[in-house]
LOVEXDREN-525756 format. One record per residue (C-alpha): x negated, y negated, z; residue number from 0. Coordinates in pm, whole numbers, plus 50000, padded with zeros to 5 digits. Last residue first. Layout:
N
REC      px      py      pz   resi
REC       X       Y       Z    NUM
...
***
This chain:
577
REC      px      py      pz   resi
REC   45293   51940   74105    576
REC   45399   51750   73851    575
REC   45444   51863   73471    574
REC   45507   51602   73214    573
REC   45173   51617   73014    572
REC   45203   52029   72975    571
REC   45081   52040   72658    570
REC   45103   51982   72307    569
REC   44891   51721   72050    568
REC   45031   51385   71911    567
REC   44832   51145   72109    566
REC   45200   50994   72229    565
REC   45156   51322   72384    564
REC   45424   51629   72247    563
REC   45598   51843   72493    562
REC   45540   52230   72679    561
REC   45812   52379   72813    560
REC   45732   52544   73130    559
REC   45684   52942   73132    558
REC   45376   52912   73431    557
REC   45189   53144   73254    556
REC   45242   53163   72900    555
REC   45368   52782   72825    554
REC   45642   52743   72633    553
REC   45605   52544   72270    552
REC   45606   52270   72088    551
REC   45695   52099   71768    550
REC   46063   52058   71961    549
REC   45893   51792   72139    548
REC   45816   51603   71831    547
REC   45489   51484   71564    546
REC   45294   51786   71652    545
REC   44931   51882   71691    544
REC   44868   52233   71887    543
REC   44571   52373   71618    542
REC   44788   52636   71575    541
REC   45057   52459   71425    540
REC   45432   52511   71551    539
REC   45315   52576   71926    538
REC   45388   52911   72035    537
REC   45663   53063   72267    536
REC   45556   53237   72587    535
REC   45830   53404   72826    534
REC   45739   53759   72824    533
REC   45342   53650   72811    532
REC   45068   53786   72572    531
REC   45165   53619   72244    530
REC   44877   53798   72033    529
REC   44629   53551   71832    528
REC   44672   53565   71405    527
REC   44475   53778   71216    526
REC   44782   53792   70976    525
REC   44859   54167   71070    524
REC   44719   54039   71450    523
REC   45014   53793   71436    522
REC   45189   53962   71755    521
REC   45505   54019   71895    520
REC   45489   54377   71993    519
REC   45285   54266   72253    518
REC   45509   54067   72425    517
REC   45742   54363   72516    516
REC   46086   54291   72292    515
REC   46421   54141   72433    514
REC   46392   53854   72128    513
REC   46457   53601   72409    512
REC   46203   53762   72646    511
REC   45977   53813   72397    510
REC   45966   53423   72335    509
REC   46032   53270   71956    508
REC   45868   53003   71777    507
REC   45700   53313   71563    506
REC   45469   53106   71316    505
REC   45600   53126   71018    504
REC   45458   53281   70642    503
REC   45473   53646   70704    502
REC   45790   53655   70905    501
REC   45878   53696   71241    500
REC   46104   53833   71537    499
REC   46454   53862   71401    498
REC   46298   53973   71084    497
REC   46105   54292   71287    496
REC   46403   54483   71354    495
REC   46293   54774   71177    494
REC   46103   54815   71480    493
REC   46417   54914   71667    492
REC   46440   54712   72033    491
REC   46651   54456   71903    490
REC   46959   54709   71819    489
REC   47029   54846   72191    488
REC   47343   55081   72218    487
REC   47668   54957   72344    486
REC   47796   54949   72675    485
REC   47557   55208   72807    484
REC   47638   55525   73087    483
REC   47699   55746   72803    482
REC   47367   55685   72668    481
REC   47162   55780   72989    480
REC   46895   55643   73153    479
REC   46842   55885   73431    478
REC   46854   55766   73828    477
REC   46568   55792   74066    476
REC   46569   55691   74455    475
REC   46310   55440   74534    474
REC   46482   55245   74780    473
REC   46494   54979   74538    472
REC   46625   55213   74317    471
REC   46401   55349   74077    470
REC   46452   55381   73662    469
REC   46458   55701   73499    468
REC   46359   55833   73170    467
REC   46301   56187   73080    466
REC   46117   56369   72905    465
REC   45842   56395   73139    464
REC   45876   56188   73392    463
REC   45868   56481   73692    462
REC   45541   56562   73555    461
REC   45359   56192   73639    460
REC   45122   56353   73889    459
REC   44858   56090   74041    458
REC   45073   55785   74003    457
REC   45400   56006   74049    456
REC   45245   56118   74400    455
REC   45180   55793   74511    454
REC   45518   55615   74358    453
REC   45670   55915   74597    452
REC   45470   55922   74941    451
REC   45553   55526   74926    450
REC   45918   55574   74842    449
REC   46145   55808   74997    448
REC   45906   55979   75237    447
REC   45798   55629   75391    446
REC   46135   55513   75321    445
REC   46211   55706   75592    444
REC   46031   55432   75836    443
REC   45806   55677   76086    442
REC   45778   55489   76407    441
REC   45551   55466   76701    440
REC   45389   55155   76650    439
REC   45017   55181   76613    438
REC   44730   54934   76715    437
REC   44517   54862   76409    436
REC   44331   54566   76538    435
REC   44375   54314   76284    434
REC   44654   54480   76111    433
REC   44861   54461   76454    432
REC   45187   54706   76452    431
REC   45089   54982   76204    430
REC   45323   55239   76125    429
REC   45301   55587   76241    428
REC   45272   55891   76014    427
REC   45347   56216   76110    426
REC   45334   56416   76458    425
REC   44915   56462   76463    424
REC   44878   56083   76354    423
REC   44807   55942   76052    422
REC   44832   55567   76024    421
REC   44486   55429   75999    420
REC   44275   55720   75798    419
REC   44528   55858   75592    418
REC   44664   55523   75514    417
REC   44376   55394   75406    416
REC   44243   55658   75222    415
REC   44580   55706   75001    414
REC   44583   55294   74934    413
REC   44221   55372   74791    412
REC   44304   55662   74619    411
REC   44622   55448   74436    410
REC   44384   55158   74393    409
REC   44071   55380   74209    408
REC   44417   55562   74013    407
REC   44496   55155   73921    406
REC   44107   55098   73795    405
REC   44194   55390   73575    404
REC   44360   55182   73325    403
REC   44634   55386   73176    402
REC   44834   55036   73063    401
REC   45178   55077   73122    400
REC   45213   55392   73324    399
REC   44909   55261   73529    398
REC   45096   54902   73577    397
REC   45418   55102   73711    396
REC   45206   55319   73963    395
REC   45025   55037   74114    394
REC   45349   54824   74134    393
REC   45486   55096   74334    392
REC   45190   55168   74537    391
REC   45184   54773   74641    390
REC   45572   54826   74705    389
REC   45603   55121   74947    388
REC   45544   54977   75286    387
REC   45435   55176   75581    386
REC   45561   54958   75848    385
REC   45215   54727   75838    384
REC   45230   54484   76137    383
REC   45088   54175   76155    382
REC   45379   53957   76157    381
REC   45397   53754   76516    380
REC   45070   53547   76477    379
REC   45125   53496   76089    378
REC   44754   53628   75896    377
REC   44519   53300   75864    376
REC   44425   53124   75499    375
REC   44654   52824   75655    374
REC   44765   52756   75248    373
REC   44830   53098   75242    372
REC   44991   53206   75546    371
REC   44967   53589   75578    370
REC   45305   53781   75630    369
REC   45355   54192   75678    368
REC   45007   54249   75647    367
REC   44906   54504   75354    366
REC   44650   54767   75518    365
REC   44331   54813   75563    364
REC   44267   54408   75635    363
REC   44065   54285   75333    362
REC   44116   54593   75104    361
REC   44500   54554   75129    360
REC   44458   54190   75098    359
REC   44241   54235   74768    358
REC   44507   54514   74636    357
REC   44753   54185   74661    356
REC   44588   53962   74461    355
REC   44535   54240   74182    354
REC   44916   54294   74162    353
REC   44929   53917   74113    352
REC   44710   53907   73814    351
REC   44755   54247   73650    350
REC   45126   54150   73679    349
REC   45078   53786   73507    348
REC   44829   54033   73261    347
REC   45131   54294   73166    346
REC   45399   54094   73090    345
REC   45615   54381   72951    344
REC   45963   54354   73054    343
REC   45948   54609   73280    342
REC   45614   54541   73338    341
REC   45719   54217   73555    340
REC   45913   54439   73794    339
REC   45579   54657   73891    338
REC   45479   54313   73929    337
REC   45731   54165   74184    336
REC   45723   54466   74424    335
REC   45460   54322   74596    334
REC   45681   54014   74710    333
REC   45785   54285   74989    332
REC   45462   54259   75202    331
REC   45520   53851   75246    330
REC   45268   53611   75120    329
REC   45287   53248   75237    328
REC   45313   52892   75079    327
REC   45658   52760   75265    326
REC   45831   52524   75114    325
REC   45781   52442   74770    324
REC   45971   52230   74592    323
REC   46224   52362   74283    322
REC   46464   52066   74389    321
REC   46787   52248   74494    320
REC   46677   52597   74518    319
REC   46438   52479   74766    318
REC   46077   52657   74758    317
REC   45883   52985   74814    316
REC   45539   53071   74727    315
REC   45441   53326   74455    314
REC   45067   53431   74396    313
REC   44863   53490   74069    312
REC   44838   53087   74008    311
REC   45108   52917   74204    310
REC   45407   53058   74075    309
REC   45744   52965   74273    308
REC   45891   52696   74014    307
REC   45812   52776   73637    306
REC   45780   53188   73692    305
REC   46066   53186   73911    304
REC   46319   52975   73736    303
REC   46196   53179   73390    302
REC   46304   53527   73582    301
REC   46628   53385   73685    300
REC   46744   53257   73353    299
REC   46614   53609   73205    298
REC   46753   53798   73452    297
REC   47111   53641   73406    296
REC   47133   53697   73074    295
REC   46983   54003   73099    294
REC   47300   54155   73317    293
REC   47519   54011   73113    292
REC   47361   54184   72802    291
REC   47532   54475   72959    290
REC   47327   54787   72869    289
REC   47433   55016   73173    288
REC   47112   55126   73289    287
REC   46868   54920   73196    286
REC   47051   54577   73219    285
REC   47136   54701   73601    284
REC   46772   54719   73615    283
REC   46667   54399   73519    282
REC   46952   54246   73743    281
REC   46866   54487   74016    280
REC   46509   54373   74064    279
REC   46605   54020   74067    278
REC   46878   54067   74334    277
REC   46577   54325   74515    276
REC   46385   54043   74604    275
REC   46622   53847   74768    274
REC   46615   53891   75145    273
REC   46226   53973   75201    272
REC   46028   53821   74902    271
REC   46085   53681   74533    270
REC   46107   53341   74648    269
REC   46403   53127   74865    268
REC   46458   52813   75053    267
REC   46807   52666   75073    266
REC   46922   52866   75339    265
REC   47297   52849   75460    264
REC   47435   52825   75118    263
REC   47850   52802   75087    262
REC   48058   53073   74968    261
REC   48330   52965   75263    260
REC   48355   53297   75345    259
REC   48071   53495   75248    258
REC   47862   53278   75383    257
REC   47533   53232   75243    256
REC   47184   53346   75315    255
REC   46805   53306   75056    254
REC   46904   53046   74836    253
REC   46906   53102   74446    252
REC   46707   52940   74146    251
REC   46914   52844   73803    250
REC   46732   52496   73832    249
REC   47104   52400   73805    248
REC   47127   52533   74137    247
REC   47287   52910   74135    246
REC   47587   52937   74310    245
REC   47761   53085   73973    244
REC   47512   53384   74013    243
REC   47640   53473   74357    242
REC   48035   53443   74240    241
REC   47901   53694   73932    240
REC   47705   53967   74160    239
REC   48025   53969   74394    238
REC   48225   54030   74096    237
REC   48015   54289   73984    236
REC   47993   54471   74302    235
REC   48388   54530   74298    234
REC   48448   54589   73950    233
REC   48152   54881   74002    232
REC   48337   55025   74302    231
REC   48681   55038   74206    230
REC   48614   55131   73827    229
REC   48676   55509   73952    228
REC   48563   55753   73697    227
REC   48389   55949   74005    226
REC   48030   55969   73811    225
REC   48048   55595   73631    224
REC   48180   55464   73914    223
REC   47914   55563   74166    222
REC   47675   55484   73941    221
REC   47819   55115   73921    220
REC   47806   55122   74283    219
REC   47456   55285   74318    218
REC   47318   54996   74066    217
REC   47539   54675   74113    216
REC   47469   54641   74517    215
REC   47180   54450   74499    214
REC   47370   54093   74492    213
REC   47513   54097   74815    212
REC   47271   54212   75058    211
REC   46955   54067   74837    210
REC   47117   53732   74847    209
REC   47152   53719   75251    208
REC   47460   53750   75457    207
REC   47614   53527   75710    206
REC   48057   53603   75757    205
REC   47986   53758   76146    204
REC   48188   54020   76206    203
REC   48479   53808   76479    202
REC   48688   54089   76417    201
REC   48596   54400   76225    200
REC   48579   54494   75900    199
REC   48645   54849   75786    198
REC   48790   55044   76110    197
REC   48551   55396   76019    196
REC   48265   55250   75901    195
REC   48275   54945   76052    194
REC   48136   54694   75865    193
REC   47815   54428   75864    192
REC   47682   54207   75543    191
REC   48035   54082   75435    190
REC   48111   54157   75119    189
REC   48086   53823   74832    188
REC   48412   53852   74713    187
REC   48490   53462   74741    186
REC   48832   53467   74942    185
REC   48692   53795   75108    184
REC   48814   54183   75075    183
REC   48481   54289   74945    182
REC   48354   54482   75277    181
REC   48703   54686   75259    180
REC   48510   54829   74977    179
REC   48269   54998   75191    178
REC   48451   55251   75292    177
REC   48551   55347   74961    176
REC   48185   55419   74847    175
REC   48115   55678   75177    174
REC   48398   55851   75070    173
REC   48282   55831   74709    172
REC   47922   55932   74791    171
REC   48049   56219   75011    170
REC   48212   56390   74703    169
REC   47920   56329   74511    168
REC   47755   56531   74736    167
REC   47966   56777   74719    166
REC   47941   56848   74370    165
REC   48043   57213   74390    164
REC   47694   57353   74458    163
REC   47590   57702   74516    162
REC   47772   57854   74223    161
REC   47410   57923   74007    160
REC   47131   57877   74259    159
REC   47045   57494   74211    158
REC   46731   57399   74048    157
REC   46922   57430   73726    156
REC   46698   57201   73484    155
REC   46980   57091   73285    154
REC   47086   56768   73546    153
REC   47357   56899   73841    152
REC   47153   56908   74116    151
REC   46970   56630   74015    150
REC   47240   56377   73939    149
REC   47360   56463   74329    148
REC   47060   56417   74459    147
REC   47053   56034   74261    146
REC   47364   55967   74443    145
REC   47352   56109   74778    144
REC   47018   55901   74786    143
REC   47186   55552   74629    142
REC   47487   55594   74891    141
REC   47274   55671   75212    140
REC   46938   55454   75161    139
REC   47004   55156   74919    138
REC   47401   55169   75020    137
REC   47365   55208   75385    136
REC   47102   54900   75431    135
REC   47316   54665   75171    134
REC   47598   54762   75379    133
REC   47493   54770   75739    132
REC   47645   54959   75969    131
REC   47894   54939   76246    130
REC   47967   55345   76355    129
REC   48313   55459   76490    128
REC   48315   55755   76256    127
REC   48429   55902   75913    126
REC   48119   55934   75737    125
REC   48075   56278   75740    124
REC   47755   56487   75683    123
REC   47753   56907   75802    122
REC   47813   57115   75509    121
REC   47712   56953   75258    120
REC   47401   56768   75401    119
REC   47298   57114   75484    118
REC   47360   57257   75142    117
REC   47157   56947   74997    116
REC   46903   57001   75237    115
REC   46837   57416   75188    114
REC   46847   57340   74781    113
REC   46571   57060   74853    112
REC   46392   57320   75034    111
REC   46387   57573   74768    110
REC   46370   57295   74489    109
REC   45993   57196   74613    108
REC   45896   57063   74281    107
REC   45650   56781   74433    106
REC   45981   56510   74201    105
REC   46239   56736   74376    104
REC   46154   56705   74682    103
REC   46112   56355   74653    102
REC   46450   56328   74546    101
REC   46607   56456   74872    100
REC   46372   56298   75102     99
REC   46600   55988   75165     98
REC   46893   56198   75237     97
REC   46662   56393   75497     96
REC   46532   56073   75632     95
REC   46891   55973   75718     94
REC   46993   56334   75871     93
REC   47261   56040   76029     92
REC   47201   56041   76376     91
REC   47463   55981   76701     90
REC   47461   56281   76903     89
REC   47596   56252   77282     88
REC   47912   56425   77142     87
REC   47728   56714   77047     86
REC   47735   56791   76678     85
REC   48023   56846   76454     84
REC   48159   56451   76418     83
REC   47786   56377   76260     82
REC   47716   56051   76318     81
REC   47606   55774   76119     80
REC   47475   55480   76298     79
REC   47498   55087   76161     78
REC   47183   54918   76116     77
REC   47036   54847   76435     76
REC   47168   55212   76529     75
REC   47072   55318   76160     74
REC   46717   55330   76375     73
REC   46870   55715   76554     72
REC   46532   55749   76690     71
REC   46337   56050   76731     70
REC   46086   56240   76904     69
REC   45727   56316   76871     68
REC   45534   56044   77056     67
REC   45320   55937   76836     66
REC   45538   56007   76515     65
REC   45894   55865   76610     64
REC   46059   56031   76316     63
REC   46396   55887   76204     62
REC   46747   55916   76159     61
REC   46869   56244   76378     60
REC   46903   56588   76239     59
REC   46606   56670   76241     58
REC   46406   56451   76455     57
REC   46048   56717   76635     56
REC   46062   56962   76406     55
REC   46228   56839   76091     54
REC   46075   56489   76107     53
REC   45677   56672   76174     52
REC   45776   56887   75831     51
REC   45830   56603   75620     50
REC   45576   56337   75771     49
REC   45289   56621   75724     48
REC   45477   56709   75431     47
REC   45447   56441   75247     46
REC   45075   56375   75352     45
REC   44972   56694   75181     44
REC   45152   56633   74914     43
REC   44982   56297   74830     42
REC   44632   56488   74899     41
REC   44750   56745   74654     40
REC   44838   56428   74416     39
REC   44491   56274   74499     38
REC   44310   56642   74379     37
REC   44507   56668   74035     36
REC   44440   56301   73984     35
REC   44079   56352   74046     34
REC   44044   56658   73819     33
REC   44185   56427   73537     32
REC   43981   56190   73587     31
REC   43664   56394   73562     30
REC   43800   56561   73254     29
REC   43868   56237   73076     28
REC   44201   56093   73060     27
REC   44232   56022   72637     26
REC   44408   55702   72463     25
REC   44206   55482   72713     24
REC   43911   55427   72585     23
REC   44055   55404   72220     22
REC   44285   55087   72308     21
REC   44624   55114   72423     20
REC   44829   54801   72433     19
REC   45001   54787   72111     18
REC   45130   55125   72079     17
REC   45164   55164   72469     16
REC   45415   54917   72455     15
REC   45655   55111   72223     14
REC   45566   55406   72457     13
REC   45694   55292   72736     12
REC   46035   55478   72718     11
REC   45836   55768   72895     10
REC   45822   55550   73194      9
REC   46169   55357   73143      8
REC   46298   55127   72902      7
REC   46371   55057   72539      6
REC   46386   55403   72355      5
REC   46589   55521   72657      4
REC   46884   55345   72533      3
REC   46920   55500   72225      2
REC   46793   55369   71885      1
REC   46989   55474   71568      0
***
């Protein structure tokens, strides 16, 4: 019987790798192999440049402020997390410590991650006059207690014997029942602000954006799944449900809301800052808990994007209502998208995209926060570069899917770059004009949580092996695990096949719907062509005549349903820009 890891995940990727791999790639030559080993000591090095500078000069505090080596407490914007022990002047959270947790464990450090987690034991509370965030606190706080906790207590025993008595886990589910009081709303959508220790207060604003209340479903449902306590999944899934059923009947989202009155306040969405991560968690949540629900939605969502934000290899926004576009910019954060897109296996609209990107990085140094497309010109007030993770983690996803060593050449090139433009003797400093390289003097702990990470995985993959995990959006790894799964997956099986095709049809069929990578559905055993697109359905005939609509099929790249000409041949003859 197939598990659950056999359909996602790093190593999981092996039933895509079958059809993919061709014989210049099946073996890492010598030279690239020595490279690797090289860029991940470079990757460590950097680590613990911004490691060690945070624990001298911010330890315990939030963050690092690299340039002038100090600190800032930057959960004060989003809610701060004291530490009732410490001086009453104190107000940081150890935040970059949570958030280095897992990274020490992926560069095998488990001395010093035993010396955090035993810290963090002793020492964290959550039960102070602190407004914070919640999408903020969950991502980086809940989802990085979380995913230490798994690794303390996987097989591997990188804890001394005794040592630990889950308390982590213990300050997850404090930290998980505060929030709930978020939930308690006629539409339970949370509200995007709480006290930590009062719950909500008065007059807390009721705006929030999609990401804030539909990215939730991963660390809760974690949460509930280690505490037996339903509270905190029940509670994220009904918020994720009342979002979905605002949906347009383009099935597209806004971008804010009010939690309230569950009414839209921004019409105008893509796949960028304030709901990227509600696609990424709906493909994810599918992962690791197996609902089909969860694909449902994704796969509705993921068709309304490709059809009505694509533009070629780049993604502009429009209004949920009509599908128009709206604004025709790239944002830093829509580079996530095609590390997302080889989840489900459509490699070359990734390759595409992720490519796009890279050539930004190499035009400026660095990604820009927001460049105008149809202006060609970077925006005048974001041109900073805060150390963002997502170009290195769609590098690292496409080179586990495809081992083309054009993505290492990316991954050294991103290393160079920000080695040579944002180090700094006290860390790493982000980058507050792109067109001169002035630096800000801040060290984002997602830096150590995420972009030192993907790197080092990219050039050092050991911490995959044999096991499969899937990232939080903060980059913090949890296991795919059986127990954790509704029901086992049947499509994914080979032996599966009839669902898919027969010898004598054309397969009138997408991946998506089949839940198989595209390239499994091919008719190269009939010396047919492959279907290389998740959402691509063929034309009955091959030479594209029909006599009907339904003779026809969806189109690869921008996944709109093609129709039949009075002429009697398939295309796109209704489409309008």
């Amino acid at each position: 019987m197939p598990t659950p890891e056999s359909k996602f995940g790093f190593g999981a990727l092996a039933l895509l790798l079958l059809f993919i791999s061709t014989p210049a790639m099946s073996k890492i030559s010598y030279r690239e192999s020595a490279k690797k080993k090289y860029l991940s000591e470079k990757v460590r090095e950097m680590f613990y440049h911004a490691y060690d500078n945070y624990i001298a000069h911010a330890f315990p505090h939030d963050e690092l402020k690299p340039l002038t080596k100090t600190y800032t407490d930057s959960l004060s914007e989003l809610g701060n997390l004291k530490l009732e022990h410490l001086p009453q002047n104190y107000n940081g959270s150890a935040l970059t410590l949570i958030e280095s947790l897992s990274s020490l464990v992926v560069m095998g450090n488990n001395t010093e991650f035993e010396r955090a987690v035993l810290w963090l034991s002793e020492n964290l509370t959550f039960n102070v006059d602190a407004r914070i965030n919640l999408f903020e606190c969950n991502i980086r706080a809940l989802g990085g207690l979380l995913s230490a906790h798994i690794l303390a207590t996987d097989s591997t025993n990188r804890l001394v014997q005794g040592m630990y008595k889950n308390q982590l886990l213990s300050l997850a589910e404090d930290l998980g029942q505060r929030f709930l009081c978020a939930f308690d709303t006629p539409t339970g959508l949370p509200y995007a602000w709480i006290n930590l220790k009062y719950g909500v207060m008065e007059n807390e604003t009721t705006e929030t954006s999609t990401s804030g209340c539909g990215s939730l479903i991963l660390e809760m449902g974690a949460l509930s799944r280690l505490t037996g306590d339903p509270r905190f999944e029940a509670a994220s899934l009904r918020a994720l449900r009342k979002l979905w059923s605002m949906r347009s009947s383009l099935d597209l989202l806004g971008t804010t809301l009010d939690v309230v009155t569950g009414q839209w306040i921004e019409y105008s969405s893509g796949i960028g800052a304030g709901v990227d991560s509600f696609y990424e968690y709906l493909m994810k949540a599918h992962i690791l808990f197996g609902s089909d629900e969860f694909w449902d939605m994704f796969h509705s969502a993921y068709l309304a994007v490709q059809k009505y934000f694509r533009h070629g290899p780049w993604y502009h926004e429009a209004d949920m209502r009509t599908g128009k576009a709206t604004y025709w910019q790239l944002t830093s954060l829509q580079a996530f998208w095609p590390g997302l897109q080889i989840l489900v296996g459509d490699i070359e609209a990734a390759n595409s995209s992720h490519r796009e990107f890279f050539h930004v990085w190499e035009r400026f140094g660095v990604l820009p926060e927001r460049y105008l497309l149809d202006r060609e010109m970077l925006h005048p007030t974001e041109k900073y570069y805060p150390l963002r993770p997502e170009l290195a983690e769609s590098t690292l996803y496409l080179y586990q899917a495809t081992k083309d060593p054009w993505y290492i050449e990316v991954g050294e090139s991103i290393v160079t770059s920000l080695n040579t433009y944002t180090k700094v003797e006290g860390g790493f400093a982000s980058v507050k004009d792109v067109t001169t390289m002035q630096l800000e003097d801040h060290q984002h702990s997602f830096f150590l949580a995420e972009t030192c990470k993907y790197l080092y995985l990219l050039f050092n993959d050991s911490f995959l092996a044999n096991q499969n995990y899937i990232f939080t959006t903060e980059g913090h790894p949890f296991p795919v695990r059986s127990a954790w799964h509704e029901k086992l997956p049947e499509t994914y099986a080979l032996n599966n096949w009839t669902s898919a095709k027969n010898e004598n049809q054309v397969i009138r069929a997408s991946a998506m719907s089949l839940q198989v990578c595209p390239d499994t559905l091919t008719l190269r055993r009939n010396g047919g062509p492959s279907v290389g697109s998740a959402c691509h359905v063929l034309d009955a005939r091959a030479d594209h005549r029909c006599l009907v609509d339904e003779d026809c099929g969806t189109d690869l790249t921008t996944c709109r349903k093609r129709t039949c000409s009075l002429a009697g041949y398939c295309g796109l003859w209704l489409f309008v820009v």
